[in-house]
N, CA, C and O atoms as a CHARMM CRD file, in Angstrom:
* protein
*
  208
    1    1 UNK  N     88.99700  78.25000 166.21500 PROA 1      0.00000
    2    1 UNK  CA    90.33500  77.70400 166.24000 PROA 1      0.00000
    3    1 UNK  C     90.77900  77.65700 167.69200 PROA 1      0.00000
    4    1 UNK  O     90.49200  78.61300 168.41200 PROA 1      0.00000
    5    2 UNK  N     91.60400  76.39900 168.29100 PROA 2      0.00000
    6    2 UNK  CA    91.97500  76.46000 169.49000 PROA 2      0.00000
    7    2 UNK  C     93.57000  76.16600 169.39800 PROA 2      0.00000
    8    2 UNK  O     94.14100  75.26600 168.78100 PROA 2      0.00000
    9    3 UNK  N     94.06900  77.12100 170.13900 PROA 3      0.00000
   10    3 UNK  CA    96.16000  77.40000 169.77300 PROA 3      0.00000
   11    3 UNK  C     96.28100  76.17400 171.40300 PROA 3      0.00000
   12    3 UNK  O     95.47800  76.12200 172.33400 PROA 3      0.00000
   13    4 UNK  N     97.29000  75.52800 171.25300 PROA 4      0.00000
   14    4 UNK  CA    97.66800  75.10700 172.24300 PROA 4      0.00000
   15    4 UNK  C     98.85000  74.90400 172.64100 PROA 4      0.00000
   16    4 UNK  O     99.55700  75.03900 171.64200 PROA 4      0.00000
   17    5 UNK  N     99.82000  74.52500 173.99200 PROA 5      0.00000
   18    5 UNK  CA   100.99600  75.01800 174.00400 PROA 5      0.00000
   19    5 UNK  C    101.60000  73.59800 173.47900 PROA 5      0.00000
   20    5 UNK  O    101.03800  72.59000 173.05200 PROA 5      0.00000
   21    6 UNK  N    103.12700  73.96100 173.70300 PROA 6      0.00000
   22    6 UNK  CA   103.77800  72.50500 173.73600 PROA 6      0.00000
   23    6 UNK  C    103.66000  70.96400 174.43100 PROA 6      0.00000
   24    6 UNK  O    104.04800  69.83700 174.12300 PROA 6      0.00000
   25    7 UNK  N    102.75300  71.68700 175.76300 PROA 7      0.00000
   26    7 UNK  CA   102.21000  70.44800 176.42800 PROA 7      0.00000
   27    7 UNK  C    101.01500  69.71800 176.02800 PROA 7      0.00000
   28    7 UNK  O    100.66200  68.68500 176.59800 PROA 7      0.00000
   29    8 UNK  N    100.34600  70.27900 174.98500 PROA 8      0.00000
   30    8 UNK  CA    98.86500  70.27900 174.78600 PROA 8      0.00000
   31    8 UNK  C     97.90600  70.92300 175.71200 PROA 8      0.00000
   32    8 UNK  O     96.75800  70.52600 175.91100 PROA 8      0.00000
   33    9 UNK  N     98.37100  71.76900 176.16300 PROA 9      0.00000
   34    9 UNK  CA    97.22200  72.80800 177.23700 PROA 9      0.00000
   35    9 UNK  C     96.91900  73.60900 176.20700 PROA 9      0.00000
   36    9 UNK  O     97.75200  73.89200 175.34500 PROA 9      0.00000
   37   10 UNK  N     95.08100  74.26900 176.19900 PROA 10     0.00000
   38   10 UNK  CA    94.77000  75.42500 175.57300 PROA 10     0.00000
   39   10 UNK  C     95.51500  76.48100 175.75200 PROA 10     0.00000
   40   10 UNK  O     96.09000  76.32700 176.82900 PROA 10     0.00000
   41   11 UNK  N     95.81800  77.49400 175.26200 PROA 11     0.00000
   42   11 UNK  CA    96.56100  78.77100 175.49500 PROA 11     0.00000
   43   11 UNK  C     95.54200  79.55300 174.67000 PROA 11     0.00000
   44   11 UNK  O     95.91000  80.72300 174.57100 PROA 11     0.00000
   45   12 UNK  N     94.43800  79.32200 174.06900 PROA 12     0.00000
   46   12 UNK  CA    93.89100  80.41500 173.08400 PROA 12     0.00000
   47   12 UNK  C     92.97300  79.70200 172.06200 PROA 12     0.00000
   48   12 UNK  O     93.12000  78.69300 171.37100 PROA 12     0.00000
   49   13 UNK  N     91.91100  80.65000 172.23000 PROA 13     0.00000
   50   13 UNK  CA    90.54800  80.22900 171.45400 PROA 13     0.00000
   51   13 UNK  C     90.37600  81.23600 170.37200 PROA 13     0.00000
   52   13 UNK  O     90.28400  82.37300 170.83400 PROA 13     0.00000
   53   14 UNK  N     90.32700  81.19000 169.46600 PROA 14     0.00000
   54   14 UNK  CA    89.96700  82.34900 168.26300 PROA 14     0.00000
   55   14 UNK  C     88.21600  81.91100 167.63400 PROA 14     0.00000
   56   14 UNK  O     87.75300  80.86500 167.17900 PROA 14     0.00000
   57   15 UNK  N     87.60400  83.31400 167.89700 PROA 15     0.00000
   58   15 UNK  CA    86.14300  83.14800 167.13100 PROA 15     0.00000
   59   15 UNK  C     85.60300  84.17600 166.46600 PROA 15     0.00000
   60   15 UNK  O     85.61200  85.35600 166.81400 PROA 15     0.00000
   61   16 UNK  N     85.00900  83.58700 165.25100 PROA 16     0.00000
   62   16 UNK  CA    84.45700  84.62400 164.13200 PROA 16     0.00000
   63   16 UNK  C     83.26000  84.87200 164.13300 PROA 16     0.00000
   64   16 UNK  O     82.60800  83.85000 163.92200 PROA 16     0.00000
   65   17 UNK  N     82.21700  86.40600 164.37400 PROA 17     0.00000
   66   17 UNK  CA    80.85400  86.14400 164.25100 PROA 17     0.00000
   67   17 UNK  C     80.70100  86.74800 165.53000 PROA 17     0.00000
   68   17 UNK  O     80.21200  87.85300 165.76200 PROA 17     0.00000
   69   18 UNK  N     81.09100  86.05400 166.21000 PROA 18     0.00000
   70   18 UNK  CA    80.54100  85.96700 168.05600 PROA 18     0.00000
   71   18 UNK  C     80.09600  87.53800 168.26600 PROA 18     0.00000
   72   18 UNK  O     80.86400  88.49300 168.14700 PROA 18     0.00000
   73   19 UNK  N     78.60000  87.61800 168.62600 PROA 19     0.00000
   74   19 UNK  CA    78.38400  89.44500 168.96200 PROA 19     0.00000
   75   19 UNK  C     78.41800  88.84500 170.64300 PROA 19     0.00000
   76   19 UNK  O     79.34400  89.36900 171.26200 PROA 19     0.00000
   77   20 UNK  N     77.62400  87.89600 171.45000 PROA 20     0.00000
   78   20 UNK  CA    78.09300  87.64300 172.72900 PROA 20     0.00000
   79   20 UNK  C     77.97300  86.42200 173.23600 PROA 20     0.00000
   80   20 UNK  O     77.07800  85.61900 172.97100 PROA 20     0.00000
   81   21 UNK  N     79.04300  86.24500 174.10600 PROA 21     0.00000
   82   21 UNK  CA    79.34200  84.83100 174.59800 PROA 21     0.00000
   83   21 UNK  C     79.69200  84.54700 175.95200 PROA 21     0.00000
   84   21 UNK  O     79.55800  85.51500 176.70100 PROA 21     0.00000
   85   22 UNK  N     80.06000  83.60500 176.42200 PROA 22     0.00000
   86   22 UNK  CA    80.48900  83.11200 178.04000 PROA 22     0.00000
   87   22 UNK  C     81.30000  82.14200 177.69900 PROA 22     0.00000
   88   22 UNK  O     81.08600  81.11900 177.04900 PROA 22     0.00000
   89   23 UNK  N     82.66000  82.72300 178.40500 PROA 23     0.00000
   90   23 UNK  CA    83.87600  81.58100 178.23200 PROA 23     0.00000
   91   23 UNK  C     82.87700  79.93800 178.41800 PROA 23     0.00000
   92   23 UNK  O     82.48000  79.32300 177.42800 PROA 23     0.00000
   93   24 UNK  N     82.67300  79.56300 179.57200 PROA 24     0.00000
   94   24 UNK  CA    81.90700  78.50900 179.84000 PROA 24     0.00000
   95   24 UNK  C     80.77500  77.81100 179.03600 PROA 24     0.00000
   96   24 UNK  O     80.28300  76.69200 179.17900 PROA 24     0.00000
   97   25 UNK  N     80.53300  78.70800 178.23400 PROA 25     0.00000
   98   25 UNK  CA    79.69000  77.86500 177.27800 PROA 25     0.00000
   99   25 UNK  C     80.04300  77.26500 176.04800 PROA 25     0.00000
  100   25 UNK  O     79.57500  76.29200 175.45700 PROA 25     0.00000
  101   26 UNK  N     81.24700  78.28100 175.70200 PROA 26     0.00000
  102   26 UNK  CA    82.24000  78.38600 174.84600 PROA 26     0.00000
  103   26 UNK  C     82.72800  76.67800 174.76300 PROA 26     0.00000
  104   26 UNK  O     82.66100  75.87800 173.83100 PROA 26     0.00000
  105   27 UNK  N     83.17300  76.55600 175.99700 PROA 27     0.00000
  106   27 UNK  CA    84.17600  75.59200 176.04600 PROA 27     0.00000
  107   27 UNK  C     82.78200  74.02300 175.79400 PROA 27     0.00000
  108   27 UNK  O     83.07800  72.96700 175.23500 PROA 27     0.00000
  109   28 UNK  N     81.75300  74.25600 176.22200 PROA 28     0.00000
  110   28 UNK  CA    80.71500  73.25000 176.20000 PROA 28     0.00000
  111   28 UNK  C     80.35300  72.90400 174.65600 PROA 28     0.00000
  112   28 UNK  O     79.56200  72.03600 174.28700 PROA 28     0.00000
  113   29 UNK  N     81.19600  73.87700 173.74600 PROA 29     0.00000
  114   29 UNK  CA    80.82600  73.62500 172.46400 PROA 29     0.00000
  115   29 UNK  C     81.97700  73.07500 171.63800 PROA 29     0.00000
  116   29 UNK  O     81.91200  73.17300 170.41300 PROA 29     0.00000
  117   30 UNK  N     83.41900  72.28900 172.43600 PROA 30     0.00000
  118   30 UNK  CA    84.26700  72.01400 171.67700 PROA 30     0.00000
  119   30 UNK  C     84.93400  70.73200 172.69900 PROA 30     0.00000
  120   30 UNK  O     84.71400  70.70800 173.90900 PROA 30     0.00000
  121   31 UNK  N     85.69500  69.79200 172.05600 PROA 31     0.00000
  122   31 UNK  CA    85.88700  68.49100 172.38500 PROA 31     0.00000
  123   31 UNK  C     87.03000  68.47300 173.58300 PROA 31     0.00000
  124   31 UNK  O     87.86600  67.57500 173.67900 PROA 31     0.00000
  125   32 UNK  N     86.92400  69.77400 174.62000 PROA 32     0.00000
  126   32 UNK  CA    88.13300  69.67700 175.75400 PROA 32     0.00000
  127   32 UNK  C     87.88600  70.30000 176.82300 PROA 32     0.00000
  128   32 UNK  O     87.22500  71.33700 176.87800 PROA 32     0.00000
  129   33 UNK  N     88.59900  69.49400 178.14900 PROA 33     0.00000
  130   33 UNK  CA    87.74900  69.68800 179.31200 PROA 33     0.00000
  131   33 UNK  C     88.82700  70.95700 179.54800 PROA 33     0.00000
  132   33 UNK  O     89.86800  71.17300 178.92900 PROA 33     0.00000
  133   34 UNK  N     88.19900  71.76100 180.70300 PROA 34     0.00000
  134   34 UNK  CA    88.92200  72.89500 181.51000 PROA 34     0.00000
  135   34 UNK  C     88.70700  72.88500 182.67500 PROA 34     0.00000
  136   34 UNK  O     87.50300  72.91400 182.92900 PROA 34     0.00000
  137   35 UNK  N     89.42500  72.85300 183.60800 PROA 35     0.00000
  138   35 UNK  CA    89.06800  73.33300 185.51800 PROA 35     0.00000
  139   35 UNK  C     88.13600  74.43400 185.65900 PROA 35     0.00000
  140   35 UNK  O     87.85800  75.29800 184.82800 PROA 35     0.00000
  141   36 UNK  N     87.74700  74.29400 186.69400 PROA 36     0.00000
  142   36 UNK  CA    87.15900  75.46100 187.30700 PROA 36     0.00000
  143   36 UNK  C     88.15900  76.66000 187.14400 PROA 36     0.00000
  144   36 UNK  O     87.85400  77.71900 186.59500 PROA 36     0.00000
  145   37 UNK  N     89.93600  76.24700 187.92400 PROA 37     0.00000
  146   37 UNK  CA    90.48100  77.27100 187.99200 PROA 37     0.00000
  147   37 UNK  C     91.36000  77.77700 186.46500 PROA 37     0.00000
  148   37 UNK  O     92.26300  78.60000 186.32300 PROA 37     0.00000
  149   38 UNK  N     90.82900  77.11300 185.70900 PROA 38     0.00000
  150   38 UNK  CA    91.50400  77.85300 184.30300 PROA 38     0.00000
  151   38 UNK  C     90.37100  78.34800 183.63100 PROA 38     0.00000
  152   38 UNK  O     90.68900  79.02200 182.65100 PROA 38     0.00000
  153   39 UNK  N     89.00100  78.23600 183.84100 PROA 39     0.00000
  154   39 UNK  CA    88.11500  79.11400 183.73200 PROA 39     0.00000
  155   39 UNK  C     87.58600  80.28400 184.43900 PROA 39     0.00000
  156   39 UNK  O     86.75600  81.00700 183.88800 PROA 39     0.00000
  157   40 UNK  N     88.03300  80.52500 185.67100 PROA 40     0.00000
  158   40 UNK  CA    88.27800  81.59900 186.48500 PROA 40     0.00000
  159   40 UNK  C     88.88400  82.52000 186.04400 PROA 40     0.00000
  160   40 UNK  O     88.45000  83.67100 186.00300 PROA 40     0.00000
  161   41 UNK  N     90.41400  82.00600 185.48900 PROA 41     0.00000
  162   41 UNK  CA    91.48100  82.65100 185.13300 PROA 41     0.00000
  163   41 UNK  C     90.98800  83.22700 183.36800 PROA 41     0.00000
  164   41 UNK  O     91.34700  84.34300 182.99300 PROA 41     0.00000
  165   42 UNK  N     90.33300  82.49800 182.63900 PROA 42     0.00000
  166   42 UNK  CA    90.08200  83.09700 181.54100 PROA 42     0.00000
  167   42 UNK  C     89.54400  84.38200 181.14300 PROA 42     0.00000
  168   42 UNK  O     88.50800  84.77000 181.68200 PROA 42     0.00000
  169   43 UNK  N     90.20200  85.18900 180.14000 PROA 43     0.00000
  170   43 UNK  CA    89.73400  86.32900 179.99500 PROA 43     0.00000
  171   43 UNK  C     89.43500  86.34600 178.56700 PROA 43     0.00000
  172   43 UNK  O     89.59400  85.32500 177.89800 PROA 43     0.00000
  173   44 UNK  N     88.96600  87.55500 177.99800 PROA 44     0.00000
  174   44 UNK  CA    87.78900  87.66800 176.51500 PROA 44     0.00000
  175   44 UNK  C     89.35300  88.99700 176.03600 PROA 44     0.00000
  176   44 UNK  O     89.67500  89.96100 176.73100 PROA 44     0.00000
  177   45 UNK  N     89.81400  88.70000 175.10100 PROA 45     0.00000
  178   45 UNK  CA    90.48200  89.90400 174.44200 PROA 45     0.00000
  179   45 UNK  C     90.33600  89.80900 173.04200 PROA 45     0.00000
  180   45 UNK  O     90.53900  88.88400 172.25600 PROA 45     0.00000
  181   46 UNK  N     89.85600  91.20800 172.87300 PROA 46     0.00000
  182   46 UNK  CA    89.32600  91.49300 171.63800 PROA 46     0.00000
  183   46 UNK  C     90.60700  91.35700 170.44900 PROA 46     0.00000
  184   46 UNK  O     91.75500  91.08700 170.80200 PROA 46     0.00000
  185   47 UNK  N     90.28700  91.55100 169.21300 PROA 47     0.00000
  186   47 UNK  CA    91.51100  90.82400 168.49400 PROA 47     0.00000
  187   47 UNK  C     91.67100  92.37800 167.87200 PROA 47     0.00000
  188   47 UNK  O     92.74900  92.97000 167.92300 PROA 47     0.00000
  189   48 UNK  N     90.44000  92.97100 167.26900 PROA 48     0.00000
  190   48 UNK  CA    91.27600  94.36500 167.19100 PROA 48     0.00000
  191   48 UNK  C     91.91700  95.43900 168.38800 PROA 48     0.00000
  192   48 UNK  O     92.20200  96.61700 168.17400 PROA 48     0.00000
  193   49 UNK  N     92.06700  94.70500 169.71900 PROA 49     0.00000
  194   49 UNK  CA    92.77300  95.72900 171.07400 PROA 49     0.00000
  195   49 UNK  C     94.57100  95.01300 170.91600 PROA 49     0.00000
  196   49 UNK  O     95.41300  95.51600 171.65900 PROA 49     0.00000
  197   50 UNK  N     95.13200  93.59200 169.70000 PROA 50     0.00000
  198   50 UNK  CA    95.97000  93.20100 169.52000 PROA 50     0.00000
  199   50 UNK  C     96.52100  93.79400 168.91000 PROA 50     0.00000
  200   50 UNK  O     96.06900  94.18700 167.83500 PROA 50     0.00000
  201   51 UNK  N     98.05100  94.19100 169.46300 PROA 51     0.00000
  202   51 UNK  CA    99.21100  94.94100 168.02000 PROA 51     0.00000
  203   51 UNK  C     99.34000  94.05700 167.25200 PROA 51     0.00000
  204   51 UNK  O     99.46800  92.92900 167.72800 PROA 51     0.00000
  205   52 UNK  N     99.35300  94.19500 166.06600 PROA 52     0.00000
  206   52 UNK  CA   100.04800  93.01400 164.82200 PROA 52     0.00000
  207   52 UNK  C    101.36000  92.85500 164.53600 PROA 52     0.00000
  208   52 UNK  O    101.71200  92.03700 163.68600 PROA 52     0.00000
C-alpha cells in the first residue's frame, strides 16, 4: 500500500511478508518515481515500534 499526501507526494509505503529489503528497490517495484534526495531522506519503521 502507498499513503500519499494532499499533493500526491508519497508520505508512506506499507509491506507485508518483507523479512529484507532496500528502500531503492522497493520503489523499482511500483509505478512512481522518487529523487535521489527523498530517497536519502527515507527511513524503514517498523509497524510494531508504532503506538496505535
Amino acid at each position: 500500500m502507498i499513503d500519499f499526501d494532499a499533493q500526491g507526494e508519497i508520505v508512506g509505503i506499507e509491506m507485508v511478508g518483507q523479512q529484507e529489503f532496500s528502500i531503492r528497490e522497493l520503489i523499482k517495484q511500483i509505478p512512481v518515481e522518487a529523487s535521489d534526495a527523498v530517497l536519502n531522506n527515507a527511513r524503514y519503521v517498523a509497524a510494531d515500534l508504532q503506538a496505535a
